[in-house]
Biopython code that builds the backbone (N, CA, C, O; Angstrom):
import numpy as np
from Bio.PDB.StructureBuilder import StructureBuilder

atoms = [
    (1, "UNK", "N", (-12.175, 13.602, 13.404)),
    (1, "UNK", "CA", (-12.891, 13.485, 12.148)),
    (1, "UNK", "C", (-11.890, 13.014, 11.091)),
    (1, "UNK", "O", (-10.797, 13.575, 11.007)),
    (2, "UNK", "N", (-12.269, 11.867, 10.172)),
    (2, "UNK", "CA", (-11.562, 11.306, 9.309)),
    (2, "UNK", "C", (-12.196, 11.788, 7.754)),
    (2, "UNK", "O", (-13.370, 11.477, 7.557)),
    (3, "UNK", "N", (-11.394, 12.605, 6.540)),
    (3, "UNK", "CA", (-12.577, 12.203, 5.707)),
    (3, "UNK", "C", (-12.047, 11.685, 4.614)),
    (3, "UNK", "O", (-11.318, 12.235, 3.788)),
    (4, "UNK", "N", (-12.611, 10.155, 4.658)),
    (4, "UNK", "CA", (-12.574, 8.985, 3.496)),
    (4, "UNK", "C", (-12.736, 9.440, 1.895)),
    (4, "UNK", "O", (-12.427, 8.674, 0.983)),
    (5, "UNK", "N", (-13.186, 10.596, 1.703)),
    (5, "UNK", "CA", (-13.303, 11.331, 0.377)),
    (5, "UNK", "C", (-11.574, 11.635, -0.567)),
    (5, "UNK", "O", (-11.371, 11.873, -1.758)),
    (6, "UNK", "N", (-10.755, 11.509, 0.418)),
    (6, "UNK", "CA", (-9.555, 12.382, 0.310)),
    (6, "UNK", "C", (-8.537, 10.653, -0.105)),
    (6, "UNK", "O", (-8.868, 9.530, 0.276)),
    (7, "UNK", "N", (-7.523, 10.952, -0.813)),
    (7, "UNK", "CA", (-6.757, 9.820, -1.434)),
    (7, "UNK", "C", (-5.609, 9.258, -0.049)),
    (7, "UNK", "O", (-5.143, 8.182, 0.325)),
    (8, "UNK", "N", (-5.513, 10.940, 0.451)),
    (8, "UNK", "CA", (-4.084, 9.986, 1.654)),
    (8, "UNK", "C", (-4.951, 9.522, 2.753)),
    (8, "UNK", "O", (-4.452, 8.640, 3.451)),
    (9, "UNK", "N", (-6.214, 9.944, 3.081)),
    (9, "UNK", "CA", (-6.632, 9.024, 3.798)),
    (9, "UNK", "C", (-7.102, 7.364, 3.518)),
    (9, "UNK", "O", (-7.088, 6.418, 4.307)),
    (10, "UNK", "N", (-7.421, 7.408, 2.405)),
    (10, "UNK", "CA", (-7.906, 6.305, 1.653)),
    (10, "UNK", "C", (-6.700, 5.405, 1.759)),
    (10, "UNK", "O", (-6.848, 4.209, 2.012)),
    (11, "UNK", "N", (-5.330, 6.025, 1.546)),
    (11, "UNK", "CA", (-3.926, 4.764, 1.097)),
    (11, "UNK", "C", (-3.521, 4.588, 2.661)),
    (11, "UNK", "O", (-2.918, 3.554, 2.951)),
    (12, "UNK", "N", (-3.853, 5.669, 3.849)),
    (12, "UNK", "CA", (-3.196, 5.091, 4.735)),
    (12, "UNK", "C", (-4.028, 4.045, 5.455)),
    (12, "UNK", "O", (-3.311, 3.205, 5.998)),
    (13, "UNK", "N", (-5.642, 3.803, 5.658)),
    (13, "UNK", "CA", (-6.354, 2.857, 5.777)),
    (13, "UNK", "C", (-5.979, 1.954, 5.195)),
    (13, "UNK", "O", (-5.754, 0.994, 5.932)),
    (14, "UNK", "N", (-5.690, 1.698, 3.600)),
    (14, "UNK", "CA", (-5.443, 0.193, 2.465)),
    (14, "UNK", "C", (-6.934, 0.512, 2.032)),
    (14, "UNK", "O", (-7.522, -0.569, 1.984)),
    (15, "UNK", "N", (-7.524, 1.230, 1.801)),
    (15, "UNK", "CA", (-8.582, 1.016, 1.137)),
    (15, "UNK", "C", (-9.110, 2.090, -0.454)),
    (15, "UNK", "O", (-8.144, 2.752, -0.834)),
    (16, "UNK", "N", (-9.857, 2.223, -0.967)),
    (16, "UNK", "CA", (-9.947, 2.880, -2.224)),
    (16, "UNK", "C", (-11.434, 3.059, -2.297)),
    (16, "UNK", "O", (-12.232, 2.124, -2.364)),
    (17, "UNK", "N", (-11.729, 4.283, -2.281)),
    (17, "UNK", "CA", (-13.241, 4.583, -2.670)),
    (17, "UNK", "C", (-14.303, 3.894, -3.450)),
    (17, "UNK", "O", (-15.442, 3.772, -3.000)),
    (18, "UNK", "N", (-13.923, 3.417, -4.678)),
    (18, "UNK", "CA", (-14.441, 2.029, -5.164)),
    (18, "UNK", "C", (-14.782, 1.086, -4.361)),
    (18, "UNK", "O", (-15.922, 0.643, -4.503)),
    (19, "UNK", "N", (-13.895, 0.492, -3.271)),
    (19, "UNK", "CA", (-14.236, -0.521, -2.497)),
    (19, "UNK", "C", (-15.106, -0.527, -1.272)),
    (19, "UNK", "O", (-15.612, -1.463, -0.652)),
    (20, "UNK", "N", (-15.154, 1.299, -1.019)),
    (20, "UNK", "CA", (-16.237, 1.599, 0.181)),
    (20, "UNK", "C", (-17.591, 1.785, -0.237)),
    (20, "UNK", "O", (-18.443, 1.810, 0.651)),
    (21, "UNK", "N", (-18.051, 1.963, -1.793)),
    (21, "UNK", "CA", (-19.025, 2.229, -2.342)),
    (21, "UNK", "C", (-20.096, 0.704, -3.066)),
    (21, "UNK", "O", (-21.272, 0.661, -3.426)),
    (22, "UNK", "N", (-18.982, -0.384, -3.025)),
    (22, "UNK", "CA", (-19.886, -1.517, -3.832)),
    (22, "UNK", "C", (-20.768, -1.582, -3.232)),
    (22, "UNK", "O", (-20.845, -0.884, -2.221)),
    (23, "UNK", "N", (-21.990, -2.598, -3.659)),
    (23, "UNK", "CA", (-22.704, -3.111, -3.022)),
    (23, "UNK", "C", (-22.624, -4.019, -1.829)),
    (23, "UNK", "O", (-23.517, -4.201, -1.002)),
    (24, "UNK", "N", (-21.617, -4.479, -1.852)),
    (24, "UNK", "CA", (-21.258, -5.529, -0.756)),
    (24, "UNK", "C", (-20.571, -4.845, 0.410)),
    (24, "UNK", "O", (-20.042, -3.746, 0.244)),
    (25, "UNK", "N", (-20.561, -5.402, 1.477)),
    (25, "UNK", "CA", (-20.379, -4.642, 3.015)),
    (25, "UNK", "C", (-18.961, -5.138, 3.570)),
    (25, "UNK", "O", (-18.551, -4.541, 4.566)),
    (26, "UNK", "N", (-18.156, -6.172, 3.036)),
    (26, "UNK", "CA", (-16.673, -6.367, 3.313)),
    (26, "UNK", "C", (-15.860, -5.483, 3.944)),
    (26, "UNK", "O", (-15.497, -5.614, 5.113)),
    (27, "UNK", "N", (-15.393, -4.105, 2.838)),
    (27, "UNK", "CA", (-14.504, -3.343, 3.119)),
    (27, "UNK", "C", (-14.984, -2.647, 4.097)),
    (27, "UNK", "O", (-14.380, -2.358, 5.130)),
    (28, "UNK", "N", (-16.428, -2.260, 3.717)),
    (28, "UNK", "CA", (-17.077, -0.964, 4.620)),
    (28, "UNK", "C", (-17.028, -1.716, 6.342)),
    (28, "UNK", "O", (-16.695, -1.054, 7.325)),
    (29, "UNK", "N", (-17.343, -2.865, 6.392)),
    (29, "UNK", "CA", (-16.980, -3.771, 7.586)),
    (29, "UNK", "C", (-15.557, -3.765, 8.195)),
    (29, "UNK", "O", (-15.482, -3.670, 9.420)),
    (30, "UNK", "N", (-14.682, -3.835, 7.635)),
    (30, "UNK", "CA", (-13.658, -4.335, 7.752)),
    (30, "UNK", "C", (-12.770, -3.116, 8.442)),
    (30, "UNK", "O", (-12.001, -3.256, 9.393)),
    (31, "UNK", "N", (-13.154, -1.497, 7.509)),
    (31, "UNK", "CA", (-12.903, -0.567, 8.244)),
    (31, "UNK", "C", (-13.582, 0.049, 9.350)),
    (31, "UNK", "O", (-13.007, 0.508, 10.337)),
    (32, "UNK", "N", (-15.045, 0.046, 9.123)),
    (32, "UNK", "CA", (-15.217, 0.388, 11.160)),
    (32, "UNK", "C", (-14.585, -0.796, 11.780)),
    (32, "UNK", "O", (-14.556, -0.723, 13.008)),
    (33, "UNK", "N", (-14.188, -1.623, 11.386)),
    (33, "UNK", "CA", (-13.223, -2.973, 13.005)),
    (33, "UNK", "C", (-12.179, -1.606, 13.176)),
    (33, "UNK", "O", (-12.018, -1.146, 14.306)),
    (34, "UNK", "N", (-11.566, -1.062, 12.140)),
    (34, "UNK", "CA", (-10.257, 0.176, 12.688)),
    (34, "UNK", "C", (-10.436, 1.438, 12.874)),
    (34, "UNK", "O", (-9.556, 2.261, 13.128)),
    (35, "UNK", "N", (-11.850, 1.675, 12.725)),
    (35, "UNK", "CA", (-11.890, 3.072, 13.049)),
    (35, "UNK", "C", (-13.025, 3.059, 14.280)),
    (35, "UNK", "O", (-13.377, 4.079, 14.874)),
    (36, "UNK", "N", (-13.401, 2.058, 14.482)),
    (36, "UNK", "CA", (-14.013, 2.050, 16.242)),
    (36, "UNK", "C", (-13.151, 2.100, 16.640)),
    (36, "UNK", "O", (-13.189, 3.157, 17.270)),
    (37, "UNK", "N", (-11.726, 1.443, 16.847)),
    (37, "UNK", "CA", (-10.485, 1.848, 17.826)),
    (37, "UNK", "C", (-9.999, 3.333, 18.077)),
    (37, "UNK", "O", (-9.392, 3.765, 19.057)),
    (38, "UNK", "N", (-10.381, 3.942, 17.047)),
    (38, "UNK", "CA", (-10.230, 5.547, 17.364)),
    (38, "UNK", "C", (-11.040, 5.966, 18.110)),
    (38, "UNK", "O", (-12.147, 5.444, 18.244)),
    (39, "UNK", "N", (-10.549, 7.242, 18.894)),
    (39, "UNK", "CA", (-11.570, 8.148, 19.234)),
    (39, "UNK", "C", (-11.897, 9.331, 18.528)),
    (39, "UNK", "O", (-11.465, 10.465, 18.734)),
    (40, "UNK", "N", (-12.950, 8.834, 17.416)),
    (40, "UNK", "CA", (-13.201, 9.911, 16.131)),
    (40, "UNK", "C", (-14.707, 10.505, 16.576)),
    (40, "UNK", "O", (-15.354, 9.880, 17.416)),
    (41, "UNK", "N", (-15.267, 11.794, 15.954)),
    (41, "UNK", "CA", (-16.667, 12.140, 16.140)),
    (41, "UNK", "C", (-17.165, 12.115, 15.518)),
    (41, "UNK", "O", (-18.374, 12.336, 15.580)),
    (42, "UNK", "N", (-16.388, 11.763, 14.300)),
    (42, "UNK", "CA", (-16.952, 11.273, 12.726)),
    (42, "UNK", "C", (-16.552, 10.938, 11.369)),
    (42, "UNK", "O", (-15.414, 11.397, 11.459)),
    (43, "UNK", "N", (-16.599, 10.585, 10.432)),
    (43, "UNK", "CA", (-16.235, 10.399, 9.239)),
    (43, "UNK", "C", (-16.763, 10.903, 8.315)),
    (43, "UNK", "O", (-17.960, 11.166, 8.435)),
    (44, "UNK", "N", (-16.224, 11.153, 7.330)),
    (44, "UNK", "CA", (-16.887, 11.989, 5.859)),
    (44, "UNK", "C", (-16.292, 10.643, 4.949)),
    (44, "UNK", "O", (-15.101, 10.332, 4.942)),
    (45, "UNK", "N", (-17.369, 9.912, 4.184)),
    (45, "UNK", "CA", (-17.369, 9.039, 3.386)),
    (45, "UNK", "C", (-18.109, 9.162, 2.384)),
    (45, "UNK", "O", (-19.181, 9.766, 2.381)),
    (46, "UNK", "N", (-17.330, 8.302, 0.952)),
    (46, "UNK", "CA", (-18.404, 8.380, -0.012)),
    (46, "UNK", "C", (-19.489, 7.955, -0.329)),
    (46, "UNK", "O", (-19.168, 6.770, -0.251)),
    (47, "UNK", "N", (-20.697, 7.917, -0.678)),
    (47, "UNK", "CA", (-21.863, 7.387, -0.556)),
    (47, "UNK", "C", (-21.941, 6.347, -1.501)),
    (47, "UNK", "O", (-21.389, 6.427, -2.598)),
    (48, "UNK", "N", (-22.542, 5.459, -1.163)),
    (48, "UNK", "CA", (-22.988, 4.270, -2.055)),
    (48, "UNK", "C", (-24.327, 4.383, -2.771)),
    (48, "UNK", "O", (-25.239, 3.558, -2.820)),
    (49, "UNK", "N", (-24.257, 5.315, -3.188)),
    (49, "UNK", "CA", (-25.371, 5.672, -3.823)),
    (49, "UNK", "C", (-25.257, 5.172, -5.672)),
    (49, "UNK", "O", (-25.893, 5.887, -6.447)),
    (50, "UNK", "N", (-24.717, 4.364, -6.074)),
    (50, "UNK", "CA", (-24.939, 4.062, -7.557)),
    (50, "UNK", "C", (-26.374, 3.044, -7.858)),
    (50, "UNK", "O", (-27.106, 3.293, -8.815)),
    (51, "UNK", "N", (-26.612, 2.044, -7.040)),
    (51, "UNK", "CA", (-27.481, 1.533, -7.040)),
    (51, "UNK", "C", (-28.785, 1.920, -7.018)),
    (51, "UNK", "O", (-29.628, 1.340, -7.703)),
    (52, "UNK", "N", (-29.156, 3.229, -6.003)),
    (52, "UNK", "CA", (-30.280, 4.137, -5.871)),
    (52, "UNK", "C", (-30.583, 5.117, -7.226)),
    (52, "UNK", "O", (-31.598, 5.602, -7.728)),
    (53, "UNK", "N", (-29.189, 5.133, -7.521)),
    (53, "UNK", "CA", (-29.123, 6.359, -8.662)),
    (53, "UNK", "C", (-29.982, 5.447, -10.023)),
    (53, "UNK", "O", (-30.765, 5.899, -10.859)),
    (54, "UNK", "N", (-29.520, 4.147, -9.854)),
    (54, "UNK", "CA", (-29.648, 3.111, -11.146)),
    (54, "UNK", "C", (-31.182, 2.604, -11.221)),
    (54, "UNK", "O", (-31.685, 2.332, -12.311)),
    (55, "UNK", "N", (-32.028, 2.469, -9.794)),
    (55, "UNK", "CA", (-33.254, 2.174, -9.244)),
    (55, "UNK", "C", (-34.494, 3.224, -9.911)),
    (55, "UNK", "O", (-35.523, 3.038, -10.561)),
    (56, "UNK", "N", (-33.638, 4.630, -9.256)),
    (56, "UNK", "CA", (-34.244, 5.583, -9.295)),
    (56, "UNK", "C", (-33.715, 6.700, -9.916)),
    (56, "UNK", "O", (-33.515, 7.650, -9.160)),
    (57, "UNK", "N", (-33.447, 6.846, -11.026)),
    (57, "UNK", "CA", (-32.721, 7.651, -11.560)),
    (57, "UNK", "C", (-33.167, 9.413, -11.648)),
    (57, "UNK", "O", (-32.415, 10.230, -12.179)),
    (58, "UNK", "N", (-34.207, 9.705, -11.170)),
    (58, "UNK", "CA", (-34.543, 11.061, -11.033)),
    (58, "UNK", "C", (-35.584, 11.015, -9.719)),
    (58, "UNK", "O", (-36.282, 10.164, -9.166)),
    (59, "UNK", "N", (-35.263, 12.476, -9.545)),
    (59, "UNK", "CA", (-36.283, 12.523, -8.176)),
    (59, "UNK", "C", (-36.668, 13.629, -8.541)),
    (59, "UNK", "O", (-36.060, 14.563, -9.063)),
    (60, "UNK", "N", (-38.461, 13.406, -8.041)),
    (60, "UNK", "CA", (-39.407, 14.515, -8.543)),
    (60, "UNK", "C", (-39.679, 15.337, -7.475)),
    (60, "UNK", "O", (-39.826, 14.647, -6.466)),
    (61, "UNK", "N", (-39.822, 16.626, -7.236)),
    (61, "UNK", "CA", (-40.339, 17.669, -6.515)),
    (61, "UNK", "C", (-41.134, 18.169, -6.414)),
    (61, "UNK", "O", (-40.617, 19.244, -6.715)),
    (62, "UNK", "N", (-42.814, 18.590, -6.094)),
    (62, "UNK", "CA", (-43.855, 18.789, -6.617)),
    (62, "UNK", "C", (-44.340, 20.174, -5.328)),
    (62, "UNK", "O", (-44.739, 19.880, -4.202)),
    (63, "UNK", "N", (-44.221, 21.306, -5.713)),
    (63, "UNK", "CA", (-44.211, 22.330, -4.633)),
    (63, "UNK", "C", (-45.103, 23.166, -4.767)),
    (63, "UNK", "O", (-44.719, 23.816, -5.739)),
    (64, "UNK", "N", (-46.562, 23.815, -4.255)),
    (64, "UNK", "CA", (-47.374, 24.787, -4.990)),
    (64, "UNK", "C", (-47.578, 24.575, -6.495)),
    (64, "UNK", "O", (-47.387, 25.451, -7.339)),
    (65, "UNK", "N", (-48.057, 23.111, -6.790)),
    (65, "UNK", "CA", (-47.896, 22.445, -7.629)),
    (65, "UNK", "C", (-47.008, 22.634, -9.291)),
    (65, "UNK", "O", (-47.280, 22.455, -10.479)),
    (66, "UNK", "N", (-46.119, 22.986, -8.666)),
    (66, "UNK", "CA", (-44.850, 23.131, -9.771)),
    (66, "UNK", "C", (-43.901, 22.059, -9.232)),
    (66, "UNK", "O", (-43.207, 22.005, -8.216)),
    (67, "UNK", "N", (-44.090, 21.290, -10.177)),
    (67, "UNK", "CA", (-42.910, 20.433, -10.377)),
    (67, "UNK", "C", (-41.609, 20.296, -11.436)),
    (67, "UNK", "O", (-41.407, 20.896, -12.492)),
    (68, "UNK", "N", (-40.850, 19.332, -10.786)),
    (68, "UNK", "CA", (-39.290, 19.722, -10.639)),
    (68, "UNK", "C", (-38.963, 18.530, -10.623)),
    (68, "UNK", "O", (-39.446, 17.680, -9.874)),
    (69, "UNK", "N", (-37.816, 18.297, -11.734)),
    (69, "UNK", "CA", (-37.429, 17.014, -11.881)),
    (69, "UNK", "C", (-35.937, 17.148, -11.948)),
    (69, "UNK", "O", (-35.341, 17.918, -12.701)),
    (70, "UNK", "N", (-35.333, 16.233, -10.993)),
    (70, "UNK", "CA", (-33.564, 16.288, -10.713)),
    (70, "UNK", "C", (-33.409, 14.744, -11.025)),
    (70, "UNK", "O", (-34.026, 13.717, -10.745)),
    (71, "UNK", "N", (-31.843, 15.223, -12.021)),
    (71, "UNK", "CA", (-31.787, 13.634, -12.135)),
    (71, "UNK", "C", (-31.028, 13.090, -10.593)),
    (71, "UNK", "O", (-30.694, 13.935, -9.763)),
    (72, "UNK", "N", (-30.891, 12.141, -10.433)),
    (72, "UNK", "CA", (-30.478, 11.442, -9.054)),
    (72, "UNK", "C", (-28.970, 11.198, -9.417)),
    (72, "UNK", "O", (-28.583, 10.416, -10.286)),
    (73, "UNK", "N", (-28.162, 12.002, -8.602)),
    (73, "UNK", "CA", (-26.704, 12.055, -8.569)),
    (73, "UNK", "C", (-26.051, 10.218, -8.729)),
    (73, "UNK", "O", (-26.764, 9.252, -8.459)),
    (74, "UNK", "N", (-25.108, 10.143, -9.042)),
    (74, "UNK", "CA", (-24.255, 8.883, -9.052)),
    (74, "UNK", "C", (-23.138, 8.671, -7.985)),
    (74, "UNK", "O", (-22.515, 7.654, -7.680)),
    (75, "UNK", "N", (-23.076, 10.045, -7.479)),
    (75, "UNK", "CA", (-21.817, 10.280, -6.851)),
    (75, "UNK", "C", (-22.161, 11.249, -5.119)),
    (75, "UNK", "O", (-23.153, 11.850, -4.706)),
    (76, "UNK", "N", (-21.263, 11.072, -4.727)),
    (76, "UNK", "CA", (-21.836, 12.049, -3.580)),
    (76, "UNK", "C", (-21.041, 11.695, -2.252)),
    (76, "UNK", "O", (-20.125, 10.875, -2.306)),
    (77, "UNK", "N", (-21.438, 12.400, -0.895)),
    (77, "UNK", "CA", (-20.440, 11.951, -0.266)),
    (77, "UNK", "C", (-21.753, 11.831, 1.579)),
    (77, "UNK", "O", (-22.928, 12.197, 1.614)),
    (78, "UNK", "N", (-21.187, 11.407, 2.408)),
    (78, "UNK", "CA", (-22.859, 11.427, 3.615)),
    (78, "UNK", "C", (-21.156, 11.591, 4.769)),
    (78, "UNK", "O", (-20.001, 11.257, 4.504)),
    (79, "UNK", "N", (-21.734, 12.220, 5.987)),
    (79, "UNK", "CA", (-21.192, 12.530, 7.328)),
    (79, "UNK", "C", (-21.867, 11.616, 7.980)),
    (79, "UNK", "O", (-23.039, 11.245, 7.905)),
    (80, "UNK", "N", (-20.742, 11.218, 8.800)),
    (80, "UNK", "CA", (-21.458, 10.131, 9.747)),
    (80, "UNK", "C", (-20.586, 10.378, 11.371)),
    (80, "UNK", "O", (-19.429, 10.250, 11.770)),
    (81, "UNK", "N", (-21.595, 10.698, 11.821)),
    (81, "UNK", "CA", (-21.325, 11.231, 13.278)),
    (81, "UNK", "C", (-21.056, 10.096, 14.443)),
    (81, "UNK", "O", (-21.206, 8.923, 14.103)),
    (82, "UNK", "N", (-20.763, 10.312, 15.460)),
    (82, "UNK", "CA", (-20.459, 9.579, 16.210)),
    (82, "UNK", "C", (-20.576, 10.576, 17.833)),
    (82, "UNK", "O", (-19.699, 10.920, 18.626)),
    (83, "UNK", "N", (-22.326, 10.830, 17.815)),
    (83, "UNK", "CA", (-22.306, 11.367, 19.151)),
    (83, "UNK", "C", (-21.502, 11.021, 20.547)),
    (83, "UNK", "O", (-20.793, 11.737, 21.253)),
    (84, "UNK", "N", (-21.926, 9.526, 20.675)),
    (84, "UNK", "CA", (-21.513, 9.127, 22.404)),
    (84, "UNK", "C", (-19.819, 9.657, 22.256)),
    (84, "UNK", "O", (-19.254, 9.945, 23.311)),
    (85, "UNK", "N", (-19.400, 9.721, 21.558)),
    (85, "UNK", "CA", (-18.049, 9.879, 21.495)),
    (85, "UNK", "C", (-17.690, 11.762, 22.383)),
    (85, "UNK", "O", (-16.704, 12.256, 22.929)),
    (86, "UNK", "N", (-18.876, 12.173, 22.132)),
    (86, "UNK", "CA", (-18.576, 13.636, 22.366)),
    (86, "UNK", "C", (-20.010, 14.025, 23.245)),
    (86, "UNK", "O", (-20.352, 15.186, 23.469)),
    (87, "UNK", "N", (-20.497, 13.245, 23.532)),
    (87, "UNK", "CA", (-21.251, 13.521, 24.162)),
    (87, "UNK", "C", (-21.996, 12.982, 25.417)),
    (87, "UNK", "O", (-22.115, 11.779, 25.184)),
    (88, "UNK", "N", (-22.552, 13.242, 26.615)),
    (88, "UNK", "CA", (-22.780, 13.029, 27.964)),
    (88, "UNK", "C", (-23.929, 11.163, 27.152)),
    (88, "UNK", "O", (-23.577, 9.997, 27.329)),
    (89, "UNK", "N", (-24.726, 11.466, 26.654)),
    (89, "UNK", "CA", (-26.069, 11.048, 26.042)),
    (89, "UNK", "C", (-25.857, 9.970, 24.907)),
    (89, "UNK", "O", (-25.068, 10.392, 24.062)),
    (90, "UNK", "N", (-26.356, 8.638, 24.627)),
    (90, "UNK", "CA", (-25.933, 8.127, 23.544)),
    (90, "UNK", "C", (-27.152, 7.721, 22.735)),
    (90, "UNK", "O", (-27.594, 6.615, 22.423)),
    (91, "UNK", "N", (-27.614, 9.140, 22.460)),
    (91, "UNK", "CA", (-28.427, 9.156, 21.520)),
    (91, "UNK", "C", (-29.034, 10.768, 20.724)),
    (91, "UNK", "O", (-29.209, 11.912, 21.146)),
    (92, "UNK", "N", (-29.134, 10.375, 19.962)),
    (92, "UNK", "CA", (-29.462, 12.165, 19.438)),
    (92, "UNK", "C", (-30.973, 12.611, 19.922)),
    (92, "UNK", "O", (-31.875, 11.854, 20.283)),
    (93, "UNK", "N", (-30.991, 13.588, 19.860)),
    (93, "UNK", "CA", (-32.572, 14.492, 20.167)),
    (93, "UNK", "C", (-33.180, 14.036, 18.783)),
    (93, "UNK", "O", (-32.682, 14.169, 17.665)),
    (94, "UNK", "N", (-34.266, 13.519, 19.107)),
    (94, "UNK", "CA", (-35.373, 13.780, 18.005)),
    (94, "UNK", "C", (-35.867, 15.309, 17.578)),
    (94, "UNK", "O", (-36.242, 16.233, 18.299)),
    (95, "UNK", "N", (-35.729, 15.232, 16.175)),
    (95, "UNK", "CA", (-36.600, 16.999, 15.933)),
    (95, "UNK", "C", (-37.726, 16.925, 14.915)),
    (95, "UNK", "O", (-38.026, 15.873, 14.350)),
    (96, "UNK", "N", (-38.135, 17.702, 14.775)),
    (96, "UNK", "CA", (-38.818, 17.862, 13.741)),
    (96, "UNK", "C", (-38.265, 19.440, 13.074)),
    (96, "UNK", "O", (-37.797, 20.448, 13.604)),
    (97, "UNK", "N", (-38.553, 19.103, 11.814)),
    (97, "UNK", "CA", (-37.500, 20.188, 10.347)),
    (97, "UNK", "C", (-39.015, 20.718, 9.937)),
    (97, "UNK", "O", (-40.054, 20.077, 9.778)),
    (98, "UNK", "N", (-38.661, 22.549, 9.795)),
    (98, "UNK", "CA", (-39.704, 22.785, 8.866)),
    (98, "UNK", "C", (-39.273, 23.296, 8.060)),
    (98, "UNK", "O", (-38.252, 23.930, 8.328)),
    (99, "UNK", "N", (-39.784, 23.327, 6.613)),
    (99, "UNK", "CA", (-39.039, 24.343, 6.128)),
    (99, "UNK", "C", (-40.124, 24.947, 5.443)),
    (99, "UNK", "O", (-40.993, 24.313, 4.845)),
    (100, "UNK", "N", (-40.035, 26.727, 5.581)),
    (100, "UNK", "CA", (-40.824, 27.383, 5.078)),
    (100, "UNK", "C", (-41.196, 27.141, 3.479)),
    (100, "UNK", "O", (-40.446, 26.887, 2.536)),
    (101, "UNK", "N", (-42.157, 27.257, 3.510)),
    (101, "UNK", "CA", (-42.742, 27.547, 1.590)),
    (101, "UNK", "C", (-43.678, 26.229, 1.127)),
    (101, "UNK", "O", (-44.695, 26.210, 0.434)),
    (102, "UNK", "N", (-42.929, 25.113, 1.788)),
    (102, "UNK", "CA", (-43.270, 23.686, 1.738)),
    (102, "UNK", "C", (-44.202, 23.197, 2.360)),
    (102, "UNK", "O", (-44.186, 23.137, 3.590)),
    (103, "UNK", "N", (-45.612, 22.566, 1.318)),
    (103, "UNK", "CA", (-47.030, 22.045, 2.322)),
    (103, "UNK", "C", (-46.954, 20.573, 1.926)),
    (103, "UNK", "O", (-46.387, 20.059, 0.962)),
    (104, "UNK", "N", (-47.739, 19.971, 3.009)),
    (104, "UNK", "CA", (-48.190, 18.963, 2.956)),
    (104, "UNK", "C", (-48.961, 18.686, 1.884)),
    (104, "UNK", "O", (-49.489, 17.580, 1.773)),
]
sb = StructureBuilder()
sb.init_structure("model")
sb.init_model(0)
sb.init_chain("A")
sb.init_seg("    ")
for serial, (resi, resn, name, xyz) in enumerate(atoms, 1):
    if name == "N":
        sb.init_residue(resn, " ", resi, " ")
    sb.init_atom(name, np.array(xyz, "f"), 0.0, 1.0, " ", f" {name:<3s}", serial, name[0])
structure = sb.get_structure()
């Protein structure tokens, strides 16, 4: 596990969090070419989420009809796994999530 959030990982790649987050896919390209050569199970990277944030700047919640309004973060960080690496199977189980309290 690598996590791209952190500065000495960032300088020993050559790369800078800014450059994994633009809109454009260069850097973010350029580093899986060097981190497929590892045998990693995953990465912790920062999310490119400014654009979504800028689109959509709040997200509404509407629960037993009380609603809930969050503004939409700018910043943030997503795990990105890499089953076949650790596992027999190269693909994940489908599930289904419930979570109590919450209706259709």
């Amino acid at each position: 596990m690598i996590d791209l959030t952190q500065p000495a990982a960032l300088q020993y790649f050559q790369t800078t969090s800014a450059a994994l987050i633009r809109d454009g896919y260069e850097e973010s390209h350029r580093l899986a070419e060097t981190l497929r050569k590892l045998d990693l199970a995953g990465i912790l990277v920062p999310a490119a989420i400014g654009t979504v944030a800028r689109t959509f700047p709040h997200i509404q919640l509407v629960r037993n009809r009380i609603r809930v309004v969050y503004v939409t973060p700018h910043t943030g960080m997503n795990l990105v796994q890499f089953p076949h690496r650790y596992q027999e199977f190269h693909e994940l189980e489908r599930y289904r999530a419930i979570v109590r309290g919450l209706t259709r």
